[in-house]
C-alpha positions in Angstrom: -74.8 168.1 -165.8 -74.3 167.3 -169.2 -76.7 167.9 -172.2 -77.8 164.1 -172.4 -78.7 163.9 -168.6 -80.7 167.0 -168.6 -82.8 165.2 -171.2 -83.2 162.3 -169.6 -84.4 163.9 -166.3 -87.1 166.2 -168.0 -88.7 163.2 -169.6 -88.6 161.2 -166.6 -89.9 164.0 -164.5 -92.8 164.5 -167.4 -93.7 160.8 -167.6 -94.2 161.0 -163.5 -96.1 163.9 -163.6 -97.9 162.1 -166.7 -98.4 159.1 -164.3 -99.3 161.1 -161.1 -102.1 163.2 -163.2 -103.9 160.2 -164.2 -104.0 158.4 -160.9 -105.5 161.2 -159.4 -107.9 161.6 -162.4 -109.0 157.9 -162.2 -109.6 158.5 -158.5 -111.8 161.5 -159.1 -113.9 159.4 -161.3 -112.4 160.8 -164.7 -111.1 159.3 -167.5 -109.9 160.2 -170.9 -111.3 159.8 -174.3 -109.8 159.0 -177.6 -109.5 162.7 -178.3 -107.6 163.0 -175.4 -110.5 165.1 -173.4 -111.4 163.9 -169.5 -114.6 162.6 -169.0 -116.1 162.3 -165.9 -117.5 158.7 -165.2 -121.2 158.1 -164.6 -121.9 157.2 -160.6 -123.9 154.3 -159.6 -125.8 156.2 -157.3 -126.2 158.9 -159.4 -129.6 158.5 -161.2 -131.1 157.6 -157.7 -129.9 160.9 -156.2 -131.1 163.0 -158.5 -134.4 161.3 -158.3 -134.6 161.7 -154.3 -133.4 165.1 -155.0 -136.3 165.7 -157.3 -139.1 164.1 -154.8 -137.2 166.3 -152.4 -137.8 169.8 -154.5 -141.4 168.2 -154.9 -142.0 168.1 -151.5 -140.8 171.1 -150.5 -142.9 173.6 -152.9 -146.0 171.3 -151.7 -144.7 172.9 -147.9 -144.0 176.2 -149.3 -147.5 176.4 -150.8 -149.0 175.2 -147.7 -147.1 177.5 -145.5 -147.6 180.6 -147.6 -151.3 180.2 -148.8 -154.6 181.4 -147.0 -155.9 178.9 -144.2 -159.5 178.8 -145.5 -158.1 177.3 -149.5 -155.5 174.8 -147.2 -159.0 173.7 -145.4 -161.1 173.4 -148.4 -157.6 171.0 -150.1 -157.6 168.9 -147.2 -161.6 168.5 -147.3 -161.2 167.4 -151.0 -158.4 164.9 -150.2 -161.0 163.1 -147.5 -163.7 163.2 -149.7 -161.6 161.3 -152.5 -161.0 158.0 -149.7 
């Protein structure tokens, strides 16, 4: 294999390579930026997971508490949510 060949095939194989990387990139939801630094792409769906995910945390340190606290305060909580209907 001569010099010029050699040369030839390492670029091609790089520009593939180059190619294949940012196919699979764009799939993963990444792009680059002018600085040439991937940036993930913002989901649609991702600002309402994290809110589900946050009602989700709330609701489950609401059942902790009531799970780990003394039957008589849990009474007395429930009481005062009746008395506010």
């Amino acid at each position: 294999m001569d010099p010029f060949s050699m040369v030839v095939a390492i670029v091609l194989i790089t520009a593939v390579a180059g190619v294949i990387r940012a196919r699979y990139k764009a799939q993963a939801g990444y792009i680059e930026d002018e600085n040439g630094k991937s940036v993930r792409l913002q989901d649609p769906d991702a600002e309402r997971l994290r809110e589900e995910m946050k009602y989700l945390k709330e609701r489950v340190a609401v059942l902790e508490r009531i799970a780990t606290d003394k039957s008589n305060r849990l009474e007395s909580e429930i009481e005062a949510l009746r008395d506010e209907r």
